[in-house]
PLY file of the C-alpha trace (Angstrom):
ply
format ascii 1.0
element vertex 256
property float x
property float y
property float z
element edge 255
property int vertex1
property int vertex2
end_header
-45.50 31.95 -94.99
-43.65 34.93 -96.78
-40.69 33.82 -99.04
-37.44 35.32 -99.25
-35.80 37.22 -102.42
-33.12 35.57 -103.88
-30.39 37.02 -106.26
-29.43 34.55 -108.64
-26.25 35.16 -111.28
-26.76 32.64 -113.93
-24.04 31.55 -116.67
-26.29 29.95 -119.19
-27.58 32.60 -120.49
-25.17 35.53 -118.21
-28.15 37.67 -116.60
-28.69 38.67 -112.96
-32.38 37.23 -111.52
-34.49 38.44 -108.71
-36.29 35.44 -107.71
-38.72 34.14 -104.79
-37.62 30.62 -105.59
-34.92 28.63 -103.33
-32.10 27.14 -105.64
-33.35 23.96 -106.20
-36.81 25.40 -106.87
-35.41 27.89 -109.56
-32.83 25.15 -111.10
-35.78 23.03 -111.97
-37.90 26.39 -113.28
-34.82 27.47 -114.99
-33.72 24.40 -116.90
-36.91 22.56 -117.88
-38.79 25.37 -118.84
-41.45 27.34 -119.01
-43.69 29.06 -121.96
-40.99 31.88 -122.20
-37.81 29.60 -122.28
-37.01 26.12 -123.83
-35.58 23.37 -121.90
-31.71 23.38 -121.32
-28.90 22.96 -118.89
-28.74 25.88 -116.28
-25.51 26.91 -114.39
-25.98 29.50 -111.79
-25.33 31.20 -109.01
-26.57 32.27 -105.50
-25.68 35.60 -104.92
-25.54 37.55 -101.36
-28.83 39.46 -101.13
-26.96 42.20 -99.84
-24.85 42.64 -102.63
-25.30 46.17 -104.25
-23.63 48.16 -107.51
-24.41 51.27 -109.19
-24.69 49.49 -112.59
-27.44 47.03 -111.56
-31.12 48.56 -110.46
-31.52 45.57 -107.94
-33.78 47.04 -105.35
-36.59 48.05 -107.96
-36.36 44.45 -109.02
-36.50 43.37 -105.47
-39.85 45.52 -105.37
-41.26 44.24 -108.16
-40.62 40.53 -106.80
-44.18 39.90 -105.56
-46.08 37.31 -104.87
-48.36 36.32 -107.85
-52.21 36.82 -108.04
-52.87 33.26 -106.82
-50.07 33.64 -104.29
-48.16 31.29 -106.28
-44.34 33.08 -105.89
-42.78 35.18 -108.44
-40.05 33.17 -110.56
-37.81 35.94 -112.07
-37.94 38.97 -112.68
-34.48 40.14 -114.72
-32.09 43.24 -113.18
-29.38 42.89 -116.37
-28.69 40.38 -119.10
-25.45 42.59 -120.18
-22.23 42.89 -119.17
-23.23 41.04 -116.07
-19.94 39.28 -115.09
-18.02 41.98 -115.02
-19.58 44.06 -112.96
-20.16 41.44 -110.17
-18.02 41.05 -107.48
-16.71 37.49 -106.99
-16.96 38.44 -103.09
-20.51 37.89 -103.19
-20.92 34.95 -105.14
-22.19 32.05 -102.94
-22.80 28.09 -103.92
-22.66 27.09 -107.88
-25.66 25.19 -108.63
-25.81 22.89 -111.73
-29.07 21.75 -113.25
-29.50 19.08 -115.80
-32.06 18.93 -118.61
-34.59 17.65 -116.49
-34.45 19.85 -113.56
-31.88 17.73 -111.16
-29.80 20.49 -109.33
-26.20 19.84 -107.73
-25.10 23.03 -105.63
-21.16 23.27 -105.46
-18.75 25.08 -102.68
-15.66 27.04 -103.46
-12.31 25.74 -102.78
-8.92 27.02 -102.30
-7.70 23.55 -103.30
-6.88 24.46 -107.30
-5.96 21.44 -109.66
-2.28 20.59 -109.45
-0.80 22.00 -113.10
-0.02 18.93 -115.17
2.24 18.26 -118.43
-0.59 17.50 -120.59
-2.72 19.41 -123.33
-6.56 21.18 -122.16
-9.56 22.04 -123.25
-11.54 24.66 -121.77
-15.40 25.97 -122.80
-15.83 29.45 -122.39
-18.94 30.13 -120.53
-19.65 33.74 -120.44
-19.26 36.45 -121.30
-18.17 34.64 -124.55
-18.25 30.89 -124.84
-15.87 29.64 -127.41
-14.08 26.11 -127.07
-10.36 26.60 -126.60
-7.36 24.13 -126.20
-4.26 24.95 -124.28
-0.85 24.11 -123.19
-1.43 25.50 -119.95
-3.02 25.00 -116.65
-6.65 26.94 -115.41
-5.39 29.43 -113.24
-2.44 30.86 -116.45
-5.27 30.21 -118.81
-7.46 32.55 -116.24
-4.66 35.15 -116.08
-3.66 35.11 -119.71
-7.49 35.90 -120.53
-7.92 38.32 -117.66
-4.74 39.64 -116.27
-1.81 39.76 -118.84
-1.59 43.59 -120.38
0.12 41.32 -123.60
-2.99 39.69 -124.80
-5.24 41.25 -127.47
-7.95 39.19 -126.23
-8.26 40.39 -122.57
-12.32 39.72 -120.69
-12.58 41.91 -117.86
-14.14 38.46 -116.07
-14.41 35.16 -117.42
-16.19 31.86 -116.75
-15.04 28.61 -117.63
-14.99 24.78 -117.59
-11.99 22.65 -118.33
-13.49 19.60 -120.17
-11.84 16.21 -120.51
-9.36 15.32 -123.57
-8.26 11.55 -122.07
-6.01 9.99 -124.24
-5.36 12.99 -126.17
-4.28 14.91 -123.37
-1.13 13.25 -123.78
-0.73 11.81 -127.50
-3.52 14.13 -129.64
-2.12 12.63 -132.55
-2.64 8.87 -132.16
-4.95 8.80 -128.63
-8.14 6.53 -128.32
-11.20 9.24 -128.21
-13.05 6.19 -126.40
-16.17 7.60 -125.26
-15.58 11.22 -125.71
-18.63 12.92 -127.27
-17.17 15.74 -129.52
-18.16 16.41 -132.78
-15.53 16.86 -135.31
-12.51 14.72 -133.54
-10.48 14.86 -136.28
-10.33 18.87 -136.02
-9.99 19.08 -132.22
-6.98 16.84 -132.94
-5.52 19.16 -135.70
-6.04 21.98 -133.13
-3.97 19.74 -130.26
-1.19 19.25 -132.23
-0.68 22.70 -133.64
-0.21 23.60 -130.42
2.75 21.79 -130.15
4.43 23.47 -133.49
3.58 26.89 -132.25
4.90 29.20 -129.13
1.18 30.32 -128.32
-0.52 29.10 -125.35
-4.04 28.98 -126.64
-5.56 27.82 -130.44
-9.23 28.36 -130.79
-10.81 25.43 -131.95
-14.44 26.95 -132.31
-14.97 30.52 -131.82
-19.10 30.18 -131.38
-19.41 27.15 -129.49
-22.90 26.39 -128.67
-22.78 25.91 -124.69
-24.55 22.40 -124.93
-22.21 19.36 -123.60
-23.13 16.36 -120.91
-21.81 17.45 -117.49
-19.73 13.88 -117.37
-17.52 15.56 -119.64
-16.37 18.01 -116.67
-12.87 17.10 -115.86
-12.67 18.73 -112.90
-15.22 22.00 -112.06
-15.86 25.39 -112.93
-13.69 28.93 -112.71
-14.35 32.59 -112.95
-12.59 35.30 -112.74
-12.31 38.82 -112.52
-9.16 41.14 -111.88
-8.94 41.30 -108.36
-10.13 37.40 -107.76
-10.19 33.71 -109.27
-12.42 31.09 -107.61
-12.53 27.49 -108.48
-15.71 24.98 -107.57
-14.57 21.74 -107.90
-17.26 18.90 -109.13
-17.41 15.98 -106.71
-15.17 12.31 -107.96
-17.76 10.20 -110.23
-17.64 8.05 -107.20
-19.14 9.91 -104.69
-21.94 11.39 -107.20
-22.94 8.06 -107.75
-23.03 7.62 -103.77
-24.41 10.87 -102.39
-26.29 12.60 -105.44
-27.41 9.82 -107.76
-30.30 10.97 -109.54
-28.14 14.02 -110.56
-25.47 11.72 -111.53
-27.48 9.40 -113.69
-29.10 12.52 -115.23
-26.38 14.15 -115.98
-24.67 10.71 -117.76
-27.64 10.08 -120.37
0 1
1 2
2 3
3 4
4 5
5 6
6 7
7 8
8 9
9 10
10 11
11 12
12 13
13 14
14 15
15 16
16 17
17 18
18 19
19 20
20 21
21 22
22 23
23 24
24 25
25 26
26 27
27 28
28 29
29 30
30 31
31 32
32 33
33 34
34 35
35 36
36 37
37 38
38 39
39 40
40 41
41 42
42 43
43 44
44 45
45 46
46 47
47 48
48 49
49 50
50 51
51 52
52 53
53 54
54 55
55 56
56 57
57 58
58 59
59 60
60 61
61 62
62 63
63 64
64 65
65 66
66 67
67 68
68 69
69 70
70 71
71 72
72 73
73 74
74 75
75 76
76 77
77 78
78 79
79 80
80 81
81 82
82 83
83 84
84 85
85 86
86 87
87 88
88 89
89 90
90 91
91 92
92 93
93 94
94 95
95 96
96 97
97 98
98 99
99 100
100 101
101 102
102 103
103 104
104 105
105 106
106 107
107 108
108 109
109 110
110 111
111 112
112 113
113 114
114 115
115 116
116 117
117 118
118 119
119 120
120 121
121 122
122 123
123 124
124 125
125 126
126 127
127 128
128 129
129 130
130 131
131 132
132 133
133 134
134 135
135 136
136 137
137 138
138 139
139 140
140 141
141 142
142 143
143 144
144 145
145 146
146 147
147 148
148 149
149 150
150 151
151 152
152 153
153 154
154 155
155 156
156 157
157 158
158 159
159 160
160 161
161 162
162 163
163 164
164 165
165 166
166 167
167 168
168 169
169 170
170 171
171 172
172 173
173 174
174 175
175 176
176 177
177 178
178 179
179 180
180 181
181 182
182 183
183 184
184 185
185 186
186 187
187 188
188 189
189 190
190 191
191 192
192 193
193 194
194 195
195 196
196 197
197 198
198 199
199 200
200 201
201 202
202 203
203 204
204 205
205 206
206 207
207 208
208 209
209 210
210 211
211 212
212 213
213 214
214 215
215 216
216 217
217 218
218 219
219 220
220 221
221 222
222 223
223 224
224 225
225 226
226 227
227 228
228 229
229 230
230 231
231 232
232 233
233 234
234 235
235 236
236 237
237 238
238 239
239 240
240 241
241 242
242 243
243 244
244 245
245 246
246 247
247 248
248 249
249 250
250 251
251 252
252 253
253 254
254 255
């Protein structure tokens, strides 16, 4: 039975992949590994197959996306691993699919439903095309268009992906919160970082400008953004309760 071609736009590392495997097929490839590539998270996504641009050869890929000798199907075969983002248009971008370290995929829809803004302090991980770890004393949709969209900032991304993670307690009081089971390293400098926001009028404070992209998926607080100039798109991850119903495995891999 002949396979389709998929497109897949992954995040972890930002490259576009011509693939014959379905998503769940290529999230377990992708994440646990193979000779070429060492076991990791994977955060990707589908793309239209009809999607097209001048800056991406995509149709020689396509024809070099063969079966293999053994008719075993071809996993990847890379179109760009640079300036990816930017040059895709959000239009095209289907379901998000999150893999854990040992292969469990969840896919994601897009939703118009954004998180309400909130009086409270943020931290958001960069994804691509840079992936520092930022806190902020504003919402994702202004941090999106301070990044993207304000002509003020010397720090504009033509696209961006991110992930707002969770601060708890020190959302609220960074000073004197409970970190309870918060897995950060170096509290006591995310905590400096919280509360010079609060002594400065900037919106943003870098708190580590080479993040390594490496943190449990419970620490989500609510789902993952990109960007571009002309669009913003938010997938929302699931409540913890109906992970544990509907996608447990995932759940209880992504929790260890």
């Amino acid at each position: 039975m002949a396979r389709d071609i998929h497109l897949y736009l992954s995040m972890l590392p930002e490259a576009l992949i011509a693939s014959m495997l379905t998503p769940e097929e290529f999230g377990v490839y992708y994440a646990v590994g193979a000779m070429k590539k060492s076991r990791g998270q994977a955060i990707f996504f589908e793309i239209d197959p009809a999607f097209r641009h001048d800056f991406f050869r995509i149709d020689e890929a396509i024809e070099r996306c063969v079966p293999h000798e053994d008719g075993s199907p071809k996993r990847s075969v890379y179109i760009s691993v640079y300036r990816v983002l930017e040059h895709m248009s959000l239009d095209a971008l289907q379901k998000l699919y999150l893999a854990t370290q040992d292969g469990r995929v969840l896919g994601l829809e897009s939703s118009d439903d954004f998180p309400e803004e909130t009086e409270e302090l943020h931290l958001y991980q960069e994804i691509a095309p840079v992936h520092p770890l930022v806190v902020s004393t504003v919402g994702p949709r202004a941090f999106y268009e301070f990044i993207v969209k304000d002509p003020s900032s010397r720090l504009s991304l033509p696209a961006v992906c991110f992930m707002e993670l969770r601060l708890g307690a020190l959302a609220q009081d960074p000073e004197g919160g409970g970190v309870r089971d918060l897995p950060y390293s170096n509290i006591s400098h995310l905590r400096d970082c919280l509360v010079e926001l609060g002594t400065k009028t900037v919106y943003t404070k870098m708190v580590n400008r080479i993040n390594p992209i490496d943190f449990p998926y419970r620490t989500m607080k609510n789902g993952l953004f990109v960007g571009n100039r002309q669009q913003f798109l938010y997938y929302p991850l699931p409540s913890q309760e109906e992970l544990r119903a509907e996608n447990y495995r995932w759940w209880r891999s992504a929790n260890m």
